[in-house]
CHARMM-style PDB file with segment names, atoms N, HN, CA, C and O in Angstrom:
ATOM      1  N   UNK     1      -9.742  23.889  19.087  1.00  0.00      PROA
ATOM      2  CA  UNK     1      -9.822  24.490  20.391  1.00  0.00      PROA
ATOM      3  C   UNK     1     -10.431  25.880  20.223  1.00  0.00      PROA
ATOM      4  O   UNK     1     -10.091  26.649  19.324  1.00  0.00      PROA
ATOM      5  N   UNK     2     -11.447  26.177  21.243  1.00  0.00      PROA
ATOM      6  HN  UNK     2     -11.723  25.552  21.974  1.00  0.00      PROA
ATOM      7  CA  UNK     2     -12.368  27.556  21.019  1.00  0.00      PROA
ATOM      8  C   UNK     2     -12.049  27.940  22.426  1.00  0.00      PROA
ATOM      9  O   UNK     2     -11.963  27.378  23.518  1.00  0.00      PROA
ATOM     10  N   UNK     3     -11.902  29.207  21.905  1.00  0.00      PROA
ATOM     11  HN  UNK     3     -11.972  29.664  21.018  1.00  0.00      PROA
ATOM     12  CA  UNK     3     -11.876  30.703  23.387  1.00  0.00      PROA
ATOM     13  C   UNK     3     -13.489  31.113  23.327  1.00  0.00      PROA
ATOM     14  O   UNK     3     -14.212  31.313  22.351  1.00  0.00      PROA
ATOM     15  N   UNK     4     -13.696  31.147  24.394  1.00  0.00      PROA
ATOM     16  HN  UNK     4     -13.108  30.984  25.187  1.00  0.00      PROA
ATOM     17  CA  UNK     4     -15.534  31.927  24.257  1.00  0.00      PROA
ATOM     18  C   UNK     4     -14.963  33.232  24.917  1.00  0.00      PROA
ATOM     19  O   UNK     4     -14.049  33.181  25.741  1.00  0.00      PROA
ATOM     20  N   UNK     5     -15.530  34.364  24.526  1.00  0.00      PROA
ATOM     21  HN  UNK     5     -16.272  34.406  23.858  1.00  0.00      PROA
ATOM     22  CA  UNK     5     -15.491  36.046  24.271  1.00  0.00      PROA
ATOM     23  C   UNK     5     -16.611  36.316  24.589  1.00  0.00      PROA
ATOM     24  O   UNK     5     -17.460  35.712  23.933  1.00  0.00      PROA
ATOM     25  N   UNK     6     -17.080  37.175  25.548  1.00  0.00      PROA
ATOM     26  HN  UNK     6     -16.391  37.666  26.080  1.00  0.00      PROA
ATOM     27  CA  UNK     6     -18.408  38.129  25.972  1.00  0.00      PROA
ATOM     28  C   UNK     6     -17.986  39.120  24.534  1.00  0.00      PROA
ATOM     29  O   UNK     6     -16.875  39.420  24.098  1.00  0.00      PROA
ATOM     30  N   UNK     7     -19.050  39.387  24.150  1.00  0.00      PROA
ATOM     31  HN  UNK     7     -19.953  39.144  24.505  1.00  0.00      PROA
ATOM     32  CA  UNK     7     -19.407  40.526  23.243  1.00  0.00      PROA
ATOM     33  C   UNK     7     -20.594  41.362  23.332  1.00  0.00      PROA
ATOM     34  O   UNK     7     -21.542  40.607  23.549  1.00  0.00      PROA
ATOM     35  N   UNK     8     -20.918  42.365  23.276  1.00  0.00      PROA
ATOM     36  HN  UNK     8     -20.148  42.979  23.099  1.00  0.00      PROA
ATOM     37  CA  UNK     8     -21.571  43.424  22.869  1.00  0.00      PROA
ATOM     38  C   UNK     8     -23.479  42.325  22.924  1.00  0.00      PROA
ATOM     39  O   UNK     8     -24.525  42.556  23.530  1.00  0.00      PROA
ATOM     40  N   UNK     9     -23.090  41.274  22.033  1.00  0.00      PROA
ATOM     41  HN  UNK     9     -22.240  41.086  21.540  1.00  0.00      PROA
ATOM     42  CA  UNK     9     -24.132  40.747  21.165  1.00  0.00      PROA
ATOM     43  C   UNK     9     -24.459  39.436  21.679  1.00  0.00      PROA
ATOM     44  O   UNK     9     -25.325  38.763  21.120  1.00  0.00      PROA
ATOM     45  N   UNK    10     -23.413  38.732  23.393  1.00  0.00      PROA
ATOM     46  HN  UNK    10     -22.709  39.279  23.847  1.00  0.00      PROA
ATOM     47  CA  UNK    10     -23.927  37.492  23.338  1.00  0.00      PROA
ATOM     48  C   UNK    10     -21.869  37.169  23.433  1.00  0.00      PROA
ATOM     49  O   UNK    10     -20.927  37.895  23.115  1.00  0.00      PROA
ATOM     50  N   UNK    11     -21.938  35.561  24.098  1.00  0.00      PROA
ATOM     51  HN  UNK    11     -22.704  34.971  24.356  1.00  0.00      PROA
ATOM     52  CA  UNK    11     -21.101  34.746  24.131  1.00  0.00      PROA
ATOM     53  C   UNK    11     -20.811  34.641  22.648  1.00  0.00      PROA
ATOM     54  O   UNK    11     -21.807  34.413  21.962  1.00  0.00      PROA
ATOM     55  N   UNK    12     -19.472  34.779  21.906  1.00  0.00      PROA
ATOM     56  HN  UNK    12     -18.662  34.964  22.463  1.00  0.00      PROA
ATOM     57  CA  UNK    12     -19.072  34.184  20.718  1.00  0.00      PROA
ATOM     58  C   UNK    12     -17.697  32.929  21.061  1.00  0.00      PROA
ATOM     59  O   UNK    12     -16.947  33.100  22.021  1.00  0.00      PROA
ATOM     60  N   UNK    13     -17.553  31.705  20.110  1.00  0.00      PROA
ATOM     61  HN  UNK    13     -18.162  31.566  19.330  1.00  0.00      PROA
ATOM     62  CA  UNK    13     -16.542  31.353  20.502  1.00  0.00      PROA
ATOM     63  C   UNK    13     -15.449  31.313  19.166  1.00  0.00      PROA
ATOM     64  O   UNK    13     -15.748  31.011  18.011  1.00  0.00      PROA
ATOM     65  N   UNK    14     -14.345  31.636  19.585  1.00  0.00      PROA
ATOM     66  HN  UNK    14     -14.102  31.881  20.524  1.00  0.00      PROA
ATOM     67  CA  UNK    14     -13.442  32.556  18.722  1.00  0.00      PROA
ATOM     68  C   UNK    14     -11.887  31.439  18.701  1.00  0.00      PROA
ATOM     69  O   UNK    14     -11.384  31.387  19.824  1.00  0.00      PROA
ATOM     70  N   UNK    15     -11.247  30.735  17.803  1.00  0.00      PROA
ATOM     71  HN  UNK    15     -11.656  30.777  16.891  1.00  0.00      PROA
ATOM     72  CA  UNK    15      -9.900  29.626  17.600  1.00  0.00      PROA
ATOM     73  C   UNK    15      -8.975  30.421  18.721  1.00  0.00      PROA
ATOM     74  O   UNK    15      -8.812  31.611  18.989  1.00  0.00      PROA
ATOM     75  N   UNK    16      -8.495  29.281  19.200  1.00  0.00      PROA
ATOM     76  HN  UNK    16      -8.628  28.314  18.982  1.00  0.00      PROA
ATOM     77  CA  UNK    16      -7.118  29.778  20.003  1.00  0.00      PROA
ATOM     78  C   UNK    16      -6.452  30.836  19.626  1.00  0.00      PROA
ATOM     79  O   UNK    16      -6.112  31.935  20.066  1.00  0.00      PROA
ATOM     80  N   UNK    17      -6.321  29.890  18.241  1.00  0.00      PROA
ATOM     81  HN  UNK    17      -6.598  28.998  17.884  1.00  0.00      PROA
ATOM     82  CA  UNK    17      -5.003  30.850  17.120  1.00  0.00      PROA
ATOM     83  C   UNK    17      -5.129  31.911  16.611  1.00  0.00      PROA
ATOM     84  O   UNK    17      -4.306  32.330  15.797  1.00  0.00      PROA
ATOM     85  N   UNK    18      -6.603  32.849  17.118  1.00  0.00      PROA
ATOM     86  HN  UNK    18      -7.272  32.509  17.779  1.00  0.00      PROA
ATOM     87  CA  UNK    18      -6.591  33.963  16.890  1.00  0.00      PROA
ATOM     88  C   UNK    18      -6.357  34.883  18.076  1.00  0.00      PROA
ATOM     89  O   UNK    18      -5.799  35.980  18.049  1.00  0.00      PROA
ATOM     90  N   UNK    19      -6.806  34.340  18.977  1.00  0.00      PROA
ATOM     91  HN  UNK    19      -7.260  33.450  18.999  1.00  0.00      PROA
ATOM     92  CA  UNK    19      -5.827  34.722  20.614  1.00  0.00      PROA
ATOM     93  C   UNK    19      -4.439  34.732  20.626  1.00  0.00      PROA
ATOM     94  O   UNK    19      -4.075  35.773  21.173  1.00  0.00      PROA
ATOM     95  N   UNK    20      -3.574  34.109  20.303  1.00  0.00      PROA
ATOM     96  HN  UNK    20      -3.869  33.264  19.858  1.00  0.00      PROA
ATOM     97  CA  UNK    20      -2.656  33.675  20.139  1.00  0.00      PROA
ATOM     98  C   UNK    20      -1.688  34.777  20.565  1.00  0.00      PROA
ATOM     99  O   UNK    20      -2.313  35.809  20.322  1.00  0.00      PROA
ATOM    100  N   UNK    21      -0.393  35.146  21.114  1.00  0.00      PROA
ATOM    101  HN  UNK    21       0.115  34.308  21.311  1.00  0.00      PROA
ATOM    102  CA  UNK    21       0.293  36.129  20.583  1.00  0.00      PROA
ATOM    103  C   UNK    21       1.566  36.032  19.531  1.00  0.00      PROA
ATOM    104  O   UNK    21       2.404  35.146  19.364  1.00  0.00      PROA
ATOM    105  N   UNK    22       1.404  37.056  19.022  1.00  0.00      PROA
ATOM    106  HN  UNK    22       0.724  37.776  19.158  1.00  0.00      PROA
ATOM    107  CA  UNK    22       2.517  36.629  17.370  1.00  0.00      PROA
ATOM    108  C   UNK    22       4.017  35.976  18.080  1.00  0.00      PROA
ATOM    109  O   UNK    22       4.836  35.331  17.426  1.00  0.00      PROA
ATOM    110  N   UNK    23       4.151  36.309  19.552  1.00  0.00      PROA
ATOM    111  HN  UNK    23       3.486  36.833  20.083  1.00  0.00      PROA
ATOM    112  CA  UNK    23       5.428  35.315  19.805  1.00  0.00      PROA
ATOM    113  C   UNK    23       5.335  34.360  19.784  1.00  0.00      PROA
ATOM    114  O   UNK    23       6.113  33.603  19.203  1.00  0.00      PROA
ATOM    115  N   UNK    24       4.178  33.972  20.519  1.00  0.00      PROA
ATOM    116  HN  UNK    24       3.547  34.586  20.992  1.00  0.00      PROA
ATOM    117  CA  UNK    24       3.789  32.392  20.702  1.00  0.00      PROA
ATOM    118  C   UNK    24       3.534  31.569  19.164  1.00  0.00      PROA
ATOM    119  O   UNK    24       3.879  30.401  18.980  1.00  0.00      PROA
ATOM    120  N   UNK    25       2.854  32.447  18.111  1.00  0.00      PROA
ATOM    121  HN  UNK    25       2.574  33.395  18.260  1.00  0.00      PROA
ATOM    122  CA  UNK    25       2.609  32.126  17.381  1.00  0.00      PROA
ATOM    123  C   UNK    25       3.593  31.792  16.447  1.00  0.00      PROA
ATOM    124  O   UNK    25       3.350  31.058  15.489  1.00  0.00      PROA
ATOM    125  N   UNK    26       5.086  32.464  16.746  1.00  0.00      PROA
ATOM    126  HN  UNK    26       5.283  33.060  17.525  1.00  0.00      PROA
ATOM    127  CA  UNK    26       5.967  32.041  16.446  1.00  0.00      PROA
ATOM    128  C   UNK    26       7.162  30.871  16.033  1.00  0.00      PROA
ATOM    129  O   UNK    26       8.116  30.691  15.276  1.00  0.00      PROA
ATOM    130  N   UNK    27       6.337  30.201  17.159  1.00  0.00      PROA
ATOM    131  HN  UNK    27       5.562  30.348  17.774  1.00  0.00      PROA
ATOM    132  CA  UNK    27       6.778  29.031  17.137  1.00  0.00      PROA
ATOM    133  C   UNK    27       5.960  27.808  16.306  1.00  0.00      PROA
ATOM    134  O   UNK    27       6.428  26.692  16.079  1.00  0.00      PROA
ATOM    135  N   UNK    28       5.149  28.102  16.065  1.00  0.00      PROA
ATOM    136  HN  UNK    28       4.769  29.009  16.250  1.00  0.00      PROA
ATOM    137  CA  UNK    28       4.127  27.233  15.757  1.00  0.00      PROA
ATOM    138  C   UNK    28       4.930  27.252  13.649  1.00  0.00      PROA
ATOM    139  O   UNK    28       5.167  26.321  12.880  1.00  0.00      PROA
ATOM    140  N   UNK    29       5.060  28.578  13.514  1.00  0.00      PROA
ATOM    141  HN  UNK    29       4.867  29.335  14.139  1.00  0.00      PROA
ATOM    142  CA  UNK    29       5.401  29.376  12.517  1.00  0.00      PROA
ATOM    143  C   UNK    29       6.758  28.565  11.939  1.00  0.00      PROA
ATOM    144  O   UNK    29       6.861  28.224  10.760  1.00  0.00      PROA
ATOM    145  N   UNK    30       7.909  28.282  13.092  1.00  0.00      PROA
ATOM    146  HN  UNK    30       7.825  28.559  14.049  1.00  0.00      PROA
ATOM    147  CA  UNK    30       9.579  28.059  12.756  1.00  0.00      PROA
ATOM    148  C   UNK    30       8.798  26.272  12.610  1.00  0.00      PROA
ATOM    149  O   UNK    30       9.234  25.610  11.669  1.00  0.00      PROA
ATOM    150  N   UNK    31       8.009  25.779  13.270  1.00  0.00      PROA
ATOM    151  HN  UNK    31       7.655  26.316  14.035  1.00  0.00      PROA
ATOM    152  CA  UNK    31       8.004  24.277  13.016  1.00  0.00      PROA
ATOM    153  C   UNK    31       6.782  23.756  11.640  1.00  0.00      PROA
ATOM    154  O   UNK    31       6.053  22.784  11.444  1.00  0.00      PROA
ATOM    155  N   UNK    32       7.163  25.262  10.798  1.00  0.00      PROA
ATOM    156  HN  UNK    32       7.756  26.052  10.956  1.00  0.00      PROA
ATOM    157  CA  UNK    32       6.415  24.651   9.085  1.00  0.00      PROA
ATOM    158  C   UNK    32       4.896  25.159   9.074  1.00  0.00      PROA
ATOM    159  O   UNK    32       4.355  25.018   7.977  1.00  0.00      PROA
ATOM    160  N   UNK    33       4.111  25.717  10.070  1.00  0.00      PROA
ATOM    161  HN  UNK    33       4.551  25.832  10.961  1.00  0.00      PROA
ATOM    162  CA  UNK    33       2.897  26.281   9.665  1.00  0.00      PROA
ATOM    163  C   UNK    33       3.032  26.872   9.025  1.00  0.00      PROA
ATOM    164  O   UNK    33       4.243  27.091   9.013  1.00  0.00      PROA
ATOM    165  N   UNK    34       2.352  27.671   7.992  1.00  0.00      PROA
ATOM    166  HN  UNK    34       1.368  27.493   8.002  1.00  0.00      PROA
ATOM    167  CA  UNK    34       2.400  29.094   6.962  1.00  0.00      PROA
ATOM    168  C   UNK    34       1.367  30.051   7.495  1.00  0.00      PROA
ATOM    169  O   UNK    34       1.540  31.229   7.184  1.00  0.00      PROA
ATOM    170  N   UNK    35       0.114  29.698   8.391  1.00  0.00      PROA
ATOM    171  HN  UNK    35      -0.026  28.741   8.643  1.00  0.00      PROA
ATOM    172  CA  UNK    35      -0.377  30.632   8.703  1.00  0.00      PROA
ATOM    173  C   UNK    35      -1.360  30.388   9.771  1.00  0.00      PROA
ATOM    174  O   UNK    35      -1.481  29.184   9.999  1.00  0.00      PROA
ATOM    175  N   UNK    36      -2.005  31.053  10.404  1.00  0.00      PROA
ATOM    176  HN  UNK    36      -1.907  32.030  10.219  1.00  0.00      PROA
ATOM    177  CA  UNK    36      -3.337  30.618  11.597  1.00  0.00      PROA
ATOM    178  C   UNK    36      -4.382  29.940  10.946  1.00  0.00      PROA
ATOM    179  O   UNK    36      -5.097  29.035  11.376  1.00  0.00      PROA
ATOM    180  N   UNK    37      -4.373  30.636   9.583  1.00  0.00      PROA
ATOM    181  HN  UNK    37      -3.792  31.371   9.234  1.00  0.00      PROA
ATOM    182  CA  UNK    37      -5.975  29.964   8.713  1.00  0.00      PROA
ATOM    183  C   UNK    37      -5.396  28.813   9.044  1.00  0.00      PROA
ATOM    184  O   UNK    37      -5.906  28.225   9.997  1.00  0.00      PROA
ATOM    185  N   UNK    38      -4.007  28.075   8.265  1.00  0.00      PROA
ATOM    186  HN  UNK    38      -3.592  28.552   7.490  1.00  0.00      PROA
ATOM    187  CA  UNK    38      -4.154  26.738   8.329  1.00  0.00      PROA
ATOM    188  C   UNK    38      -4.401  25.641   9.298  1.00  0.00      PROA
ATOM    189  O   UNK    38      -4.353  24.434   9.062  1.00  0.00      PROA
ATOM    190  N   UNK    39      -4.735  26.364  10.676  1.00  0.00      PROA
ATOM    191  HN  UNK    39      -4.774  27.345  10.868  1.00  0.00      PROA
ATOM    192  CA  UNK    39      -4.922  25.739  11.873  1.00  0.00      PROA
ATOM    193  C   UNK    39      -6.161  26.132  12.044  1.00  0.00      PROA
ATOM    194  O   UNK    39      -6.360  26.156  13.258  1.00  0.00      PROA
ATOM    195  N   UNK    40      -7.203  26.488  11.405  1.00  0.00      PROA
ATOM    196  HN  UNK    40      -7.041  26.469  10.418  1.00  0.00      PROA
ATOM    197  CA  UNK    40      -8.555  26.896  11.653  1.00  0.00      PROA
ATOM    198  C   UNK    40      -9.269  26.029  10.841  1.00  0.00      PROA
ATOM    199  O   UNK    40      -9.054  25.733   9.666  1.00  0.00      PROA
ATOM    200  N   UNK    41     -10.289  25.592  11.720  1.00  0.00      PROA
ATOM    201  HN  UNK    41     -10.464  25.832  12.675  1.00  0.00      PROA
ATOM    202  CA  UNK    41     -11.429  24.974  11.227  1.00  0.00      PROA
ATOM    203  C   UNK    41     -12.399  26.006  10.952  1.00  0.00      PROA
ATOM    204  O   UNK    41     -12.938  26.419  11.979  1.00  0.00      PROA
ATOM    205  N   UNK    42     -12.848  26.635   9.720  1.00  0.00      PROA
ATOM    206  HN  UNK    42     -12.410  26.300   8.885  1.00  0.00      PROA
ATOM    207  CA  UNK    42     -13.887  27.645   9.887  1.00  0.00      PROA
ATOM    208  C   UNK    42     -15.541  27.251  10.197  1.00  0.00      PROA
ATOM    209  O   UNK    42     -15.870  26.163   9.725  1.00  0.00      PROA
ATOM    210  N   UNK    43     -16.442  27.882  10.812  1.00  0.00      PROA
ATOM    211  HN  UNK    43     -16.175  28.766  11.196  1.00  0.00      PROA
ATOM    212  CA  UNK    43     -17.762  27.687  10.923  1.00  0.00      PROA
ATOM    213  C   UNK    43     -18.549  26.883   9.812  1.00  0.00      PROA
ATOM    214  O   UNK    43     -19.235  25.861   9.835  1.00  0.00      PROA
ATOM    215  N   UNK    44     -18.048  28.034   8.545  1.00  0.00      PROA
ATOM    216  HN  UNK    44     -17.491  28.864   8.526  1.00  0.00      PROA
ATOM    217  CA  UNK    44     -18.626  27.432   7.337  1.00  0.00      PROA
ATOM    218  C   UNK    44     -18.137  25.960   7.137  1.00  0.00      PROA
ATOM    219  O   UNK    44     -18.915  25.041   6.878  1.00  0.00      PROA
ATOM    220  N   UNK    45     -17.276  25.864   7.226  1.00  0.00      PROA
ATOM    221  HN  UNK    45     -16.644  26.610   7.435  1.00  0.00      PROA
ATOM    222  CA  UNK    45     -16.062  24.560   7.084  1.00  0.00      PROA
ATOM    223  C   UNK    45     -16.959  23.488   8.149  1.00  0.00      PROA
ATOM    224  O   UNK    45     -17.466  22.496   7.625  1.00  0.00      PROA
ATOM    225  N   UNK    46     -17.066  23.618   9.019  1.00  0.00      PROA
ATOM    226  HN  UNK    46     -16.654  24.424   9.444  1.00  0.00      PROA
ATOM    227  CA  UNK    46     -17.503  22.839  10.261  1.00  0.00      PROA
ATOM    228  C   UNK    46     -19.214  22.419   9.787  1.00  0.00      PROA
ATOM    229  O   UNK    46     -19.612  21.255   9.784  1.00  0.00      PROA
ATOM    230  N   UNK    47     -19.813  23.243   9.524  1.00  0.00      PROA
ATOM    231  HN  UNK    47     -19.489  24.189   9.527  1.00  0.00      PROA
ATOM    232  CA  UNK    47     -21.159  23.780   9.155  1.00  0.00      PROA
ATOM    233  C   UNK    47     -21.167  22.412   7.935  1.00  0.00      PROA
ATOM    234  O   UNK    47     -21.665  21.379   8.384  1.00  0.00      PROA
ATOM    235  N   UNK    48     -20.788  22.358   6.829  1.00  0.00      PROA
ATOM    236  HN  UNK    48     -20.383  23.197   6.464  1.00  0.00      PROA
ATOM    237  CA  UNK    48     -20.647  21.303   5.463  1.00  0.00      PROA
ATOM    238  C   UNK    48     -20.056  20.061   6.337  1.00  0.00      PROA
ATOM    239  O   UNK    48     -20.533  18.976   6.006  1.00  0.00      PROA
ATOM    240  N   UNK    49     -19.582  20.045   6.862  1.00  0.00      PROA
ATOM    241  HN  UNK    49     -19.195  20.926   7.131  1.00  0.00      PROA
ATOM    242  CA  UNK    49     -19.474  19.019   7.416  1.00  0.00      PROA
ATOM    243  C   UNK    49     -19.120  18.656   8.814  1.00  0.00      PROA
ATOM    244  O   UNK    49     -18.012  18.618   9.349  1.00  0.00      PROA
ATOM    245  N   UNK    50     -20.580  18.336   9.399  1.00  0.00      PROA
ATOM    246  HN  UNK    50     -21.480  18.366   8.964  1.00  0.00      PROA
ATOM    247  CA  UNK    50     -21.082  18.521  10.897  1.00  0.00      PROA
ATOM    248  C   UNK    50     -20.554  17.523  11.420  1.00  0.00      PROA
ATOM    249  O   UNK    50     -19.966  16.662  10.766  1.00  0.00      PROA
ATOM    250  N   UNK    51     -20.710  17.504  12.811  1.00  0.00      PROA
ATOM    251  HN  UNK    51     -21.188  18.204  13.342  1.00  0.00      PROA
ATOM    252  CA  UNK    51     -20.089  15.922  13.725  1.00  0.00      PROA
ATOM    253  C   UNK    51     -20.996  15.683  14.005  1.00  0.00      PROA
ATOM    254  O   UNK    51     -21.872  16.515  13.770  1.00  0.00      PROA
ATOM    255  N   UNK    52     -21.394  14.345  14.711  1.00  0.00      PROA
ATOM    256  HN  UNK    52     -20.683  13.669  14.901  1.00  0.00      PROA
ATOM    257  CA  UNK    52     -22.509  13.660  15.342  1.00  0.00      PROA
ATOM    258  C   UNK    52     -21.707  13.266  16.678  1.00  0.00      PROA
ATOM    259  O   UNK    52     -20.601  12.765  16.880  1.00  0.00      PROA
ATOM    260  N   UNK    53     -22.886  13.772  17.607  1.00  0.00      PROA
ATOM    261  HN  UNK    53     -23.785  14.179  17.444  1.00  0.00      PROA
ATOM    262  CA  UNK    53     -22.426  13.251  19.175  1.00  0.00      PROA
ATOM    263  C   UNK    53     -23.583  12.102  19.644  1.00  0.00      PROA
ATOM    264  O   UNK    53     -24.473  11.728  18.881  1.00  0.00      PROA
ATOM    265  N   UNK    54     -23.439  11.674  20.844  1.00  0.00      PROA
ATOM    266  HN  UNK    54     -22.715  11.978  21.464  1.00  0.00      PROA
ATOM    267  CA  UNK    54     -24.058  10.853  21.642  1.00  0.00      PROA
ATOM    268  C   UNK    54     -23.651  11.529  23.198  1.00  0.00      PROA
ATOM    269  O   UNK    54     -22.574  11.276  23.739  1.00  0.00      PROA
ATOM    270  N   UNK    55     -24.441  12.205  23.661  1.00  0.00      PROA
ATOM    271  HN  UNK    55     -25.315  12.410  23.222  1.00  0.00      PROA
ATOM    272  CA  UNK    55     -23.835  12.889  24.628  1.00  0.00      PROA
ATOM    273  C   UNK    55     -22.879  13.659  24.449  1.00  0.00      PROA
ATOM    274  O   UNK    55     -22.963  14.551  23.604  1.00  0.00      PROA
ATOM    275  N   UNK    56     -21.755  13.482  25.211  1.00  0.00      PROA
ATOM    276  HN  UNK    56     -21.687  12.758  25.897  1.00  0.00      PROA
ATOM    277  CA  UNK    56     -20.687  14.214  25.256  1.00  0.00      PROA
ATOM    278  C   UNK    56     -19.255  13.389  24.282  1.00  0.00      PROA
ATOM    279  O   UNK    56     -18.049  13.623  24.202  1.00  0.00      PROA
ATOM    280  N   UNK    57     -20.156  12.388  23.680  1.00  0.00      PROA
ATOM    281  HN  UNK    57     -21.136  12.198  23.744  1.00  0.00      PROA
ATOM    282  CA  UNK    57     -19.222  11.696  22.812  1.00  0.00      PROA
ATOM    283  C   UNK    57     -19.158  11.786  21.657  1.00  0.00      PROA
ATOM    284  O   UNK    57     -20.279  11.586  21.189  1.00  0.00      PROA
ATOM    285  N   UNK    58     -18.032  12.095  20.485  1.00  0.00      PROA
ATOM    286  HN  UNK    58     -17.121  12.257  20.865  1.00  0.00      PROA
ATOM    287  CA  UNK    58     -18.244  12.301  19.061  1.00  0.00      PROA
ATOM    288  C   UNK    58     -18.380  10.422  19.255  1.00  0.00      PROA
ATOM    289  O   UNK    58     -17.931   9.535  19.980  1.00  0.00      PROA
ATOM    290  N   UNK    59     -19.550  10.630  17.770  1.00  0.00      PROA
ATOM    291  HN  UNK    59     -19.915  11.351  17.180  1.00  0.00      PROA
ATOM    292  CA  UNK    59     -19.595   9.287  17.454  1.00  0.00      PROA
ATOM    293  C   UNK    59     -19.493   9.134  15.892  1.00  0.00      PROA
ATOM    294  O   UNK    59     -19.932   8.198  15.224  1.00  0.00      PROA
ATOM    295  N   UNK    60     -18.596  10.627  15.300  1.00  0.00      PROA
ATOM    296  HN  UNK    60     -18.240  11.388  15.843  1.00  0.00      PROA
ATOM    297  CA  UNK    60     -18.203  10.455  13.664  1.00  0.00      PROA
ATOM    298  C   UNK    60     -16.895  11.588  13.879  1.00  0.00      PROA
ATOM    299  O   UNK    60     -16.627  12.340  14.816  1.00  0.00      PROA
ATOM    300  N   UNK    61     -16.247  11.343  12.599  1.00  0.00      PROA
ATOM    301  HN  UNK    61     -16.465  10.732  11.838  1.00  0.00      PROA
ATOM    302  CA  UNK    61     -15.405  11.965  12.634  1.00  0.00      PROA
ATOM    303  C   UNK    61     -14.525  13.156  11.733  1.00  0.00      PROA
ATOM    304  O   UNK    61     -13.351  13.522  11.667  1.00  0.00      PROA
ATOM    305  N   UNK    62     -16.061  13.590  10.972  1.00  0.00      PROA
ATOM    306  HN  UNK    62     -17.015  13.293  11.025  1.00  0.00      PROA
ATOM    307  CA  UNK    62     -16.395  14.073   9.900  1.00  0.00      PROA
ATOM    308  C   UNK    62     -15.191  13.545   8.913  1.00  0.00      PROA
ATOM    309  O   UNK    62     -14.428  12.630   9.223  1.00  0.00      PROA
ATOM    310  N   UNK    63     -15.144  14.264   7.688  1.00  0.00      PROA
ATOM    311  HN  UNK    63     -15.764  15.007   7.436  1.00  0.00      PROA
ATOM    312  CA  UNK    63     -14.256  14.574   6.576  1.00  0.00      PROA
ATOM    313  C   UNK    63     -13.402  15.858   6.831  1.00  0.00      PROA
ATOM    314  O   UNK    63     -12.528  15.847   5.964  1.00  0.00      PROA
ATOM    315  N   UNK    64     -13.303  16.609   7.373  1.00  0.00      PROA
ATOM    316  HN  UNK    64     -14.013  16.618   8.077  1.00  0.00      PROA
ATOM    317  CA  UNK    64     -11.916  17.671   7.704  1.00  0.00      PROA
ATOM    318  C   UNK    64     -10.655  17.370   8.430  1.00  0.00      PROA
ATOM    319  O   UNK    64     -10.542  16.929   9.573  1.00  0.00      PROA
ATOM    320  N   UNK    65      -9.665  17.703   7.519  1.00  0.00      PROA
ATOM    321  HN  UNK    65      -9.757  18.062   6.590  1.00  0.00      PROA
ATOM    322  CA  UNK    65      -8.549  17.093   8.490  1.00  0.00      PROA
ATOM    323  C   UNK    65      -8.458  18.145   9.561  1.00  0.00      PROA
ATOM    324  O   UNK    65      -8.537  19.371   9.485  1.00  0.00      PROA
ATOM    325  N   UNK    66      -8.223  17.122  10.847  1.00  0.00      PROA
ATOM    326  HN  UNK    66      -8.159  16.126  10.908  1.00  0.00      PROA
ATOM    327  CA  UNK    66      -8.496  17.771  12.103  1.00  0.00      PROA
ATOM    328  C   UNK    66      -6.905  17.712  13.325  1.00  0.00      PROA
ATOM    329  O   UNK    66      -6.809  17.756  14.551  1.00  0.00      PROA
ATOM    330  N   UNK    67      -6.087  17.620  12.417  1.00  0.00      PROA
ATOM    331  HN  UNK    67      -6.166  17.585  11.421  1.00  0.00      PROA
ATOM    332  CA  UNK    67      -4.593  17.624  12.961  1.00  0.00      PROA
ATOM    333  C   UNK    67      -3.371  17.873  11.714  1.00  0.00      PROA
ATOM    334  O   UNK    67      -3.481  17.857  10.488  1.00  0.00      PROA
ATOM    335  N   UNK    68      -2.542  18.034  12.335  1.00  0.00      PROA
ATOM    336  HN  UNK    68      -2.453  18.047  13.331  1.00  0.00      PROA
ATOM    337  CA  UNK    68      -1.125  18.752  11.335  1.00  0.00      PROA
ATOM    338  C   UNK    68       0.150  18.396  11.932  1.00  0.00      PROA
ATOM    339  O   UNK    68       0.341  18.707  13.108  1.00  0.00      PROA
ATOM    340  N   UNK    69       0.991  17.823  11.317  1.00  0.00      PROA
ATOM    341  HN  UNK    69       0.837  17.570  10.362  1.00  0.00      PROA
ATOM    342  CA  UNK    69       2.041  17.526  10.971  1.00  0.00      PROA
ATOM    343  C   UNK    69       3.057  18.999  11.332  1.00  0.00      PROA
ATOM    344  O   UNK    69       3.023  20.017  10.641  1.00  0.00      PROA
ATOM    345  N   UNK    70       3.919  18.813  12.549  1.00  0.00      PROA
ATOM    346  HN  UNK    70       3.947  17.986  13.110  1.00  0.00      PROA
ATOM    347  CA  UNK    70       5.115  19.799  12.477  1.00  0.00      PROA
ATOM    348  C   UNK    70       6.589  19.472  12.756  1.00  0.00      PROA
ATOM    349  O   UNK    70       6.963  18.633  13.575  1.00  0.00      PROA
ATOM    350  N   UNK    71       7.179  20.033  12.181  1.00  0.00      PROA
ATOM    351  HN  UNK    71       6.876  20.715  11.516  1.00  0.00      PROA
ATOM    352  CA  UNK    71       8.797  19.748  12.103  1.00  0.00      PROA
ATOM    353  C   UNK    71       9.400  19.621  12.967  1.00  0.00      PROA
ATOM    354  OT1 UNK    71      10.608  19.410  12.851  1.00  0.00      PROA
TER     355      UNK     71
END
């Protein structure tokens, strides 16, 4: 999930989980996350291994795990 941010330089789009607030984030925290990275897909990360669409449809599902397990 991406937040898009006006910047200085142009639309950027920026993980939830860096929006987040540390309360909210809290919770995410008590049910076994260790940190925001581990809920981030990074650019570079995304970038090595791209998706393929058909329209508005993924039609692969790359190699990154793209969900997590919480307590």
């Amino acid at each position: 999930m991406a937040v898009r941010v006006a910047t200085p330089a142009g639309w950027r789009l920026i993980s939830y989980f860096d929006v987040m607030t540390d309360s909210l984030f809290q919770s995410y925290l008590s049910r076994g996350v260790s940190s925001r990275n581990q809920l981030i897909i990074t650019k570079a990360e995304r970038d090595a291994d791209s998706l393929t669409c058909d329209g508005e449809t993924f039609t692969s599902d790359g190699h990154l795990e793209n969900w997590i397990s919480l307590n």
